[in-house]
KEKE-3310 file (N, C-alpha, C; in steps of 0.2 Angstrom, whole numbers, plus 5000, padded with zeros to 4 digits):
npx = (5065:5059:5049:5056:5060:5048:5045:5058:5054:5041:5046:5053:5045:5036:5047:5048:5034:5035:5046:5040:5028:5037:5042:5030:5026:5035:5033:5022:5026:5035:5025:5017:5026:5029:5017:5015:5027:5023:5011:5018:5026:5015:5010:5020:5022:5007:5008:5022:5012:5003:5011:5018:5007:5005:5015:5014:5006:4990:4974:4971:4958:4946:4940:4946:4959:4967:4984:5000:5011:5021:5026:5029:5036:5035:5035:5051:5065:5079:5096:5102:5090:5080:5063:5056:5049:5047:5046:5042:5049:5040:5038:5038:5029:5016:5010:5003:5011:5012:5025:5029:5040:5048:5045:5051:5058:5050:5042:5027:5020:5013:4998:4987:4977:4966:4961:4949:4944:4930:4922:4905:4897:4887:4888:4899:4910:4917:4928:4933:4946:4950:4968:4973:4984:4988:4993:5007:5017:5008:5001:5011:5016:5004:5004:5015:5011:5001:5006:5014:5005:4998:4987:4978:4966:4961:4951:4939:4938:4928:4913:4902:4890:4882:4875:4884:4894:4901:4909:4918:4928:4946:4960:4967:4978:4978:4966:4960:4959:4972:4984:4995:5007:5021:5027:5024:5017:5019:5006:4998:4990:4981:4973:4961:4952:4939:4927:4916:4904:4911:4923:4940:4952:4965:4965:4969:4978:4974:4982:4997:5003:5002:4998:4995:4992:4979:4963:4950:4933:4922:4906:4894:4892:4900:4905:4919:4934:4948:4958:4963:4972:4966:4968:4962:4948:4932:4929:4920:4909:4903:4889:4890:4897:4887:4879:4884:4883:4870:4869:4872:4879:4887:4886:4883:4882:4878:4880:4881:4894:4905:4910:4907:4891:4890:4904:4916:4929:4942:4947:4957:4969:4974:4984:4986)
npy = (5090:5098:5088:5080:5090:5093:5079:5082:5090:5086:5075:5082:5087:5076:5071:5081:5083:5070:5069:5080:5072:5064:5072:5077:5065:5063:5073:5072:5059:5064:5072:5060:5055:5066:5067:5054:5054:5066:5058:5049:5055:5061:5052:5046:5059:5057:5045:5050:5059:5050:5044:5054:5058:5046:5046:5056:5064:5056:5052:5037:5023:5014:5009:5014:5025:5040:5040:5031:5042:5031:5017:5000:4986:4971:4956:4948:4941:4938:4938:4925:4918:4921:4924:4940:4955:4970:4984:5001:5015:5033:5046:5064:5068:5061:5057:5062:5067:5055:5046:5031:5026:5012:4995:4980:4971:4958:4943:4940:4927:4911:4911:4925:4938:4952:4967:4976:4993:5002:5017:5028:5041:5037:5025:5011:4998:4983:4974:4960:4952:4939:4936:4936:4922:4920:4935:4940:4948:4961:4960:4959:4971:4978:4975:4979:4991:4994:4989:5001:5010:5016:5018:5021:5031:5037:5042:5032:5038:5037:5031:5021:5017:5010:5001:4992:4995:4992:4999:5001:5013:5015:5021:5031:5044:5057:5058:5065:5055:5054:5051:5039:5028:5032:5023:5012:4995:4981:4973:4960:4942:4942:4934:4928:4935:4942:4952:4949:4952:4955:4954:4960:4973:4980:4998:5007:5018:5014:5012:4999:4991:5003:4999:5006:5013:5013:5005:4996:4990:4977:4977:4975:4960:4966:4972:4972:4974:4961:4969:4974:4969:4957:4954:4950:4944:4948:4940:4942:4955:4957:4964:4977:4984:4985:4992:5006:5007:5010:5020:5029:5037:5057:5063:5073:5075:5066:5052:5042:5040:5047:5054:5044:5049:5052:5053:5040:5033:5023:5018:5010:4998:4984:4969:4950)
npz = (4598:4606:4609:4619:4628:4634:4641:4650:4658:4663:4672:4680:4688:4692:4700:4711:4715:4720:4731:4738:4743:4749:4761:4769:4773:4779:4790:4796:4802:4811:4819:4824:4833:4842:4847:4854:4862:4869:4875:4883:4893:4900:4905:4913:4921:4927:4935:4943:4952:4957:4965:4970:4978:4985:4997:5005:5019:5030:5035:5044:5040:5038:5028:5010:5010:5013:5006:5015:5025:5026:5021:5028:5024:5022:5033:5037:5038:5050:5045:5052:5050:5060:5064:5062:5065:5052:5056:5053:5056:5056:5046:5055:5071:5077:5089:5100:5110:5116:5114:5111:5110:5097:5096:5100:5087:5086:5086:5092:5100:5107:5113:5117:5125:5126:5137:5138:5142:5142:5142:5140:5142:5156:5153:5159:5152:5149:5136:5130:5121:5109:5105:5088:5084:5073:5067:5074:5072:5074:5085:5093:5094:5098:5111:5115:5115:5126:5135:5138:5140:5131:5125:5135:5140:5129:5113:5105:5091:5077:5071:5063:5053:5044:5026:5024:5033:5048:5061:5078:5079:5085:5095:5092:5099:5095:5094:5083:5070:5062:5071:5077:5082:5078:5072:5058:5056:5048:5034:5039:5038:5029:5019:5011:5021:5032:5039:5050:5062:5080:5074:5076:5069:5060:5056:5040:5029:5017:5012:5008:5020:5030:5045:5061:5077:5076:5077:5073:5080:5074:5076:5067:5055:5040:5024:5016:5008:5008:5017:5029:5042:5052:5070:5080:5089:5096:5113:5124:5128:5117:5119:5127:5117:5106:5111:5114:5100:5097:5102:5093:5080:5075:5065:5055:5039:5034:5030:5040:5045:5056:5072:5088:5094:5108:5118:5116:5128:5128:5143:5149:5143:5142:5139:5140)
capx = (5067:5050:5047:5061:5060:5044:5046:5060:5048:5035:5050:5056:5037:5035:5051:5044:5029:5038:5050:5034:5026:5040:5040:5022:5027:5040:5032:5015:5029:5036:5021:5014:5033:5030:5012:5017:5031:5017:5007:5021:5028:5012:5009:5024:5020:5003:5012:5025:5009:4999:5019:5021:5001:5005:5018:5010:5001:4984:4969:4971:4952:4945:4941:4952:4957:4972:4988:5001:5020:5026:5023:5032:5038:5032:5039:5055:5069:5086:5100:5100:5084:5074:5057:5059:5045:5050:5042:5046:5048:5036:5039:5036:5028:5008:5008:4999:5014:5012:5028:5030:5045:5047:5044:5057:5057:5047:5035:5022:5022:5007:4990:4985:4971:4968:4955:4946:4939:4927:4916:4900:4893:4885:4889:4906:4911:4924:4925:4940:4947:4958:4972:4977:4993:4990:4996:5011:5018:5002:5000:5017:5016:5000:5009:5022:5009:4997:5012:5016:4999:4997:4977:4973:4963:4961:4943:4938:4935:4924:4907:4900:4883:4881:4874:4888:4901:4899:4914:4918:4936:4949:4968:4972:4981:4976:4956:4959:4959:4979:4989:4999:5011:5026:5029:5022:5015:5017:5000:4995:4983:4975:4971:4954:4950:4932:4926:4910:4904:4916:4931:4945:4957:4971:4963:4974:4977:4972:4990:4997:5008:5002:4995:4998:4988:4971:4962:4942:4931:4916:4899:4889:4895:4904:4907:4927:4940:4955:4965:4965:4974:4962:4972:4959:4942:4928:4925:4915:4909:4899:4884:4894:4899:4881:4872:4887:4881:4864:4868:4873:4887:4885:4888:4880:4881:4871:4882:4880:4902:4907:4912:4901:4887:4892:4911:4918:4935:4946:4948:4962:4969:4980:4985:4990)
capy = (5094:5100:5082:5081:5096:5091:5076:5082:5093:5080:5069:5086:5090:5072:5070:5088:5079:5063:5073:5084:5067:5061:5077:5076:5057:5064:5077:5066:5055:5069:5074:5055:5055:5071:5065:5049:5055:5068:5054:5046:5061:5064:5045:5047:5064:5056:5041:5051:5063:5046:5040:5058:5057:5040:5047:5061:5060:5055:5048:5030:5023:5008:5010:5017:5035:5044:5036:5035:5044:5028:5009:4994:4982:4965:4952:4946:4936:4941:4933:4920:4914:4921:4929:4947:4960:4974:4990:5007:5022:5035:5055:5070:5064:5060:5053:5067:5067:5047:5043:5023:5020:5008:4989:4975:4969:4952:4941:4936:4919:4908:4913:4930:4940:4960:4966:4986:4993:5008:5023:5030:5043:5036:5017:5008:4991:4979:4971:4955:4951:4934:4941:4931:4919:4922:4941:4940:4955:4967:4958:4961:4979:4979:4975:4984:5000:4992:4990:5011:5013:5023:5019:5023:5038:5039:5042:5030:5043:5036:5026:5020:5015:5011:4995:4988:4996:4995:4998:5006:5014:5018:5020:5036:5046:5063:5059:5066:5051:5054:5048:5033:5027:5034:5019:5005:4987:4975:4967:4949:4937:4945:4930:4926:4938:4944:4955:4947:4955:4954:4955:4965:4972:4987:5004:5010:5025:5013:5010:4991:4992:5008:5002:5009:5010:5012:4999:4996:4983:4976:4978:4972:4961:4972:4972:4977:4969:4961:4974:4977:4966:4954:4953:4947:4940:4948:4934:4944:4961:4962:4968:4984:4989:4986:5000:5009:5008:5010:5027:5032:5044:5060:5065:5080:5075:5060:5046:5036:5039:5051:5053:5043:5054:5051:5050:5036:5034:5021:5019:5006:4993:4978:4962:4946)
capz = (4604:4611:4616:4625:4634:4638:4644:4655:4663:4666:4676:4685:4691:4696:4706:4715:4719:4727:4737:4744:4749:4757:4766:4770:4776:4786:4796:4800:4807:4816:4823:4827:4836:4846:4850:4858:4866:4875:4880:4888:4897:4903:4909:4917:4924:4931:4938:4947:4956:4961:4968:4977:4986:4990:4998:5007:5023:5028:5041:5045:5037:5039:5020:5009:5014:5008:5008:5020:5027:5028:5019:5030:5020:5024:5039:5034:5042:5048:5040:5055:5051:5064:5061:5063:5062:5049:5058:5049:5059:5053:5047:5061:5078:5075:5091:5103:5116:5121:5110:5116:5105:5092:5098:5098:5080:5085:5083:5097:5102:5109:5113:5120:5126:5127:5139:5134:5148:5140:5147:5137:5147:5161:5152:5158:5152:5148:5131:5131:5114:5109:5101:5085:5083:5062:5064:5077:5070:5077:5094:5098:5093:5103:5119:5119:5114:5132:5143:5139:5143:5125:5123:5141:5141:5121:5113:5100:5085:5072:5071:5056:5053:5035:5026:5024:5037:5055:5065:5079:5078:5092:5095:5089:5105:5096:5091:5074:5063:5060:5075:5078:5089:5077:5067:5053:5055:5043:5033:5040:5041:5025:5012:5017:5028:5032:5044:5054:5066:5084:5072:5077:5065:5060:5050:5039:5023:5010:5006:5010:5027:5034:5049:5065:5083:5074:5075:5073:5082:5070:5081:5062:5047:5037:5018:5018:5004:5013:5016:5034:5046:5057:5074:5086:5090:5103:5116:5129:5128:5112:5122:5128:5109:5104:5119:5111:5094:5099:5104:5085:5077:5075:5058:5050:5032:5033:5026:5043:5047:5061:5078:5091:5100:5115:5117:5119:5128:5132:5152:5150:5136:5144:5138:5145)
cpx = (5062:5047:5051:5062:5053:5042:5050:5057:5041:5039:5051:5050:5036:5042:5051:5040:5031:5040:5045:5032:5030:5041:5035:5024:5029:5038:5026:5020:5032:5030:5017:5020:5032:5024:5013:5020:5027:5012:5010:5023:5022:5009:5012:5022:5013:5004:5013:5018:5007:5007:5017:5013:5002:5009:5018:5006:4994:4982:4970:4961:4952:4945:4944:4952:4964:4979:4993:5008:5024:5025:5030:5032:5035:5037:5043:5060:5077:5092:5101:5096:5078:5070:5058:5052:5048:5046:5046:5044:5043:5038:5037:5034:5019:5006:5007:5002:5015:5018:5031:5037:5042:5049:5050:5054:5057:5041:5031:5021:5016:5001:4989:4979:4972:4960:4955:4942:4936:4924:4913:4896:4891:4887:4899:4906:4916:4925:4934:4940:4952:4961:4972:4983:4993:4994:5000:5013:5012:5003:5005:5017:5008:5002:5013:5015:5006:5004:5014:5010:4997:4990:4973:4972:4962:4953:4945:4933:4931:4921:4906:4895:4878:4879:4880:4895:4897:4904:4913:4926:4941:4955:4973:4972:4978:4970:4957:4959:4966:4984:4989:5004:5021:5030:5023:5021:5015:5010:5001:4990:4977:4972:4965:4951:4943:4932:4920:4911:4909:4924:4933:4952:4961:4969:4970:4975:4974:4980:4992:5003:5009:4998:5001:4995:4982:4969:4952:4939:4923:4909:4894:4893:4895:4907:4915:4932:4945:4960:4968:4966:4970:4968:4969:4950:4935:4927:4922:4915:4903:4892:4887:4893:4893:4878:4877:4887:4875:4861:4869:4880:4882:4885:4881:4880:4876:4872:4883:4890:4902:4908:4905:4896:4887:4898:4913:4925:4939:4950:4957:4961:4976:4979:4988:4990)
cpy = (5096:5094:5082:5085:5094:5084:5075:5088:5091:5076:5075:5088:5082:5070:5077:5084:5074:5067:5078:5079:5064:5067:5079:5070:5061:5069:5075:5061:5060:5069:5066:5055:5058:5068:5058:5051:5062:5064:5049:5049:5061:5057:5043:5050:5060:5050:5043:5056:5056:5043:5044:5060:5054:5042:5053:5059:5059:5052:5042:5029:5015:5005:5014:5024:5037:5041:5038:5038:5039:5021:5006:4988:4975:4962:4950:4940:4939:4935:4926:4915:4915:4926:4934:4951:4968:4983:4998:5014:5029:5043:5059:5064:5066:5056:5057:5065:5060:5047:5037:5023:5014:4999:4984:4972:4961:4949:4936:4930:4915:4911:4919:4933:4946:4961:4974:4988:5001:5012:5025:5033:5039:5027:5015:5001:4988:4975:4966:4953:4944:4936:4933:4928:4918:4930:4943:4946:4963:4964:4959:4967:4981:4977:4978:4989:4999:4993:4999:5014:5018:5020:5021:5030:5042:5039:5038:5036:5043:5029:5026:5015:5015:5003:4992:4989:4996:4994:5004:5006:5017:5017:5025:5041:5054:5065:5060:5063:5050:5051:5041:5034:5030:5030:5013:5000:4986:4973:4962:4947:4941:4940:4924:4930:4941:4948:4954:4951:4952:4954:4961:4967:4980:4992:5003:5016:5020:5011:5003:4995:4998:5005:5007:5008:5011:5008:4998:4985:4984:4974:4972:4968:4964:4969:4976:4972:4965:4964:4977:4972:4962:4952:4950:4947:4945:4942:4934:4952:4964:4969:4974:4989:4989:4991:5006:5013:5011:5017:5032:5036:5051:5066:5068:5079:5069:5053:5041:5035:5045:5051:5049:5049:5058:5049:5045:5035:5028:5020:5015:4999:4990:4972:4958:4939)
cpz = (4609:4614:4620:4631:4638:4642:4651:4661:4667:4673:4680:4690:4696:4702:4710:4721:4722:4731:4740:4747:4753:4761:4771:4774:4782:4793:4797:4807:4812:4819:4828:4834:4842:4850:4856:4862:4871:4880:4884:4894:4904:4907:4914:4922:4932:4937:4943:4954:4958:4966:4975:4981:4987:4995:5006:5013:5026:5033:5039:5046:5039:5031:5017:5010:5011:5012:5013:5020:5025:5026:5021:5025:5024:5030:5035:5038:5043:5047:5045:5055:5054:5063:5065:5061:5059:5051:5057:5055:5055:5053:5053:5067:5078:5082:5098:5108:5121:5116:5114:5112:5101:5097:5096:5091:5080:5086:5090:5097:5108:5108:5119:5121:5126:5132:5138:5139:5145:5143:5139:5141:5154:5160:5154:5154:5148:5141:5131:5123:5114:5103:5096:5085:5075:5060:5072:5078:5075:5082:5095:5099:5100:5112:5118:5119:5122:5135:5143:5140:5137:5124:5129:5141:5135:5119:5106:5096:5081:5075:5065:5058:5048:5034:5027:5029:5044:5059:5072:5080:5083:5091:5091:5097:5102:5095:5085:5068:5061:5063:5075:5083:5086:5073:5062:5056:5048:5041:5037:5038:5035:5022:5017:5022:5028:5039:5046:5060:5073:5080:5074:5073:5063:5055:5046:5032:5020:5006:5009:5018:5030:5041:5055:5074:5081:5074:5074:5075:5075:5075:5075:5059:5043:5031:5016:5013:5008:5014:5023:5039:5052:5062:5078:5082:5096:5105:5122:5129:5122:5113:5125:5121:5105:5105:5113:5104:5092:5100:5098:5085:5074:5069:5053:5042:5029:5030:5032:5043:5051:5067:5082:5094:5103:5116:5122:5120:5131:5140:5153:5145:5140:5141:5143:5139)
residu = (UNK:UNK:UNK:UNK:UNK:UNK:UNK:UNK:UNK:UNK:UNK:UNK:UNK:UNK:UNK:UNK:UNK:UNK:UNK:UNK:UNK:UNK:UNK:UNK:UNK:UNK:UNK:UNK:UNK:UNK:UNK:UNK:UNK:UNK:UNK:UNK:UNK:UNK:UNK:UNK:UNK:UNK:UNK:UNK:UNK:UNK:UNK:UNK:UNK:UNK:UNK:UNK:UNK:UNK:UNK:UNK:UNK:UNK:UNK:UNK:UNK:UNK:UNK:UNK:UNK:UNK:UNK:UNK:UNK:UNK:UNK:UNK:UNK:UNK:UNK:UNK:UNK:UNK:UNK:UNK:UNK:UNK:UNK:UNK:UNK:UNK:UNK:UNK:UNK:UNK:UNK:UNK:UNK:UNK:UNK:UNK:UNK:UNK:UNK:UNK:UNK:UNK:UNK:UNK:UNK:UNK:UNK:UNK:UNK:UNK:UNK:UNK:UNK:UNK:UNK:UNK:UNK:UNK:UNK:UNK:UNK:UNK:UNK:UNK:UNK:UNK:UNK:UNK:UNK:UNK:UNK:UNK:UNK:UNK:UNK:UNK:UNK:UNK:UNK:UNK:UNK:UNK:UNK:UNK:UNK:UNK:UNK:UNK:UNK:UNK:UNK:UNK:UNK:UNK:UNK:UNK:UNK:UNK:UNK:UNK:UNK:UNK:UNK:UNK:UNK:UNK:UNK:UNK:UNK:UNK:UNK:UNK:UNK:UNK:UNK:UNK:UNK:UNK:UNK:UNK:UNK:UNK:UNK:UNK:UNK:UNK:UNK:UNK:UNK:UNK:UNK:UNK:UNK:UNK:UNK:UNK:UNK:UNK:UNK:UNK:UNK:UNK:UNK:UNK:UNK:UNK:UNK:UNK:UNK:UNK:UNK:UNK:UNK:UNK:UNK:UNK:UNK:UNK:UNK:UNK:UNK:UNK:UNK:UNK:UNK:UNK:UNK:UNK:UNK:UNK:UNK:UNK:UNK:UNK:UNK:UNK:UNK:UNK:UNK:UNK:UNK:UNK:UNK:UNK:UNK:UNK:UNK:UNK:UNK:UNK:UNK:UNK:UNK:UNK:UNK:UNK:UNK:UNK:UNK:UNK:UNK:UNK:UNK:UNK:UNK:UNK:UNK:UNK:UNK:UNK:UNK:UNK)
# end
């Protein structure tokens, strides 16, 4: 009888001990459960904050800069077939009281030129550009914004004067790096793109299809991903943008990025 008994108290201690370990089991797994479902939460979480800065608005960069109000969808087609430029209206009014309106929703067609007539202190000069027939979308937008006269009497805002950056940047209506003309351009003419020096091409936040009227001419070759719209060529003027450069930026912190010196302003920006 006393084995027995003792026996059945060996089998009751060991099924104790199982049913704690599976208990032990079970709340490991709880907690591994709850820990992953934090590390998703919180994956999510930081997702949606990079969703809602990208969302948020921001200076148009020639390198990336903070993203922007409003990302245009790429060029498309209307259900006819015919090439359609997709140009996004943009939040609030960034466009320092020149509001052009939004441009017919097409696509430029032969070969174009622009002509930039600058001032620099006591320097004038003219600098001629051939527009691309690779980003149709931009040239056309750039004529409508020339025929409303929205760059005449604008100051190009930003020089840079770095190894590998040398732009100088222009076509914001309110100087501050922010303005535009009130809506998106489309990317183009990215795959392949370089920016040698006399390239002409569209700043934008760093986000895909924010540009807008910013645009930066390249004085130096320029180390730059492809990320910003090549539209045009210099084909007479470079010597202008050079005296230009020559006179430096005036940037206080010493990274070789900040406004020109000497302000430079836009006199008039026509196409033909």
């Amino acid at each position: 009888m006393a084995t027995s008994r003792r026996a059945r108290e060996l089998e009751r201690q060991r099924l104790i001990r199982q049913a704690q370990r599976r208990g032990r089991r079970a709340e490991r797994q709880r907690r591994i459960a709850l820990i992953t479902g934090v590390v998703v939460v919180l994956a999510v979480i930081g997702t949606t904050v990079g969703l809602v800065v990208a969302g948020s608005g921001g200076s148009s960069k020639v390198a990336a800069g903070s993203p922007s109000p409003s990302a245009s969808p790429s060029p498309s087609a209307t259900p006819t077939g015919t090439p359609v430029c997709d140009y996004v209206a943009a939040p609030g009014d960034n466009t320092g009281g020149k509001n052009p309106g939004q441009p017919p929703d097409e696509k430029a067609t032969g070969a174009h030129t622009a002509t930039l007539n600058v001032t620099q202190g006591t320097l004038t000069g003219t600098v001629k550009i051939a527009l691309s027939q690779n980003a149709p979308c931009t040239v056309n937008s750039f004529q409508w914004l020339a025929s409303k006269k929205f760059f005449d009497g604008t100051a190009c805002h930003r020089e840079t004067a770095t190894a590998g950056l040398s732009v100088l940047q222009c076509g914001d209506p309110t100087g501050s790096g922010s303005g535009g003309p009130g809506y998106t351009i489309p990317d183009e003419n990215l795959t392949g793109a370089t920016y040698k020096a006399g390239t002409v091409a569209m700043a934008n936040t760093g986000a895909p299809h924010t540009g807008g009227s910013q645009f930066f001419i390249v004085y130096k070759d320029s180390q730059l991903p492809a990320s910003y719209t090549p539209f045009g060529t210099v084909s007479a003027g470079m010597g202008v943008l050079n005296k230009i450069a020559a006179v430096g930026e005036d940037d206080a912190n010493g990274t070789g990025d900040g406004a020109p010196k000497v302000p430079v302003t836009i006199t008039s920006f026509t196409t033909e």
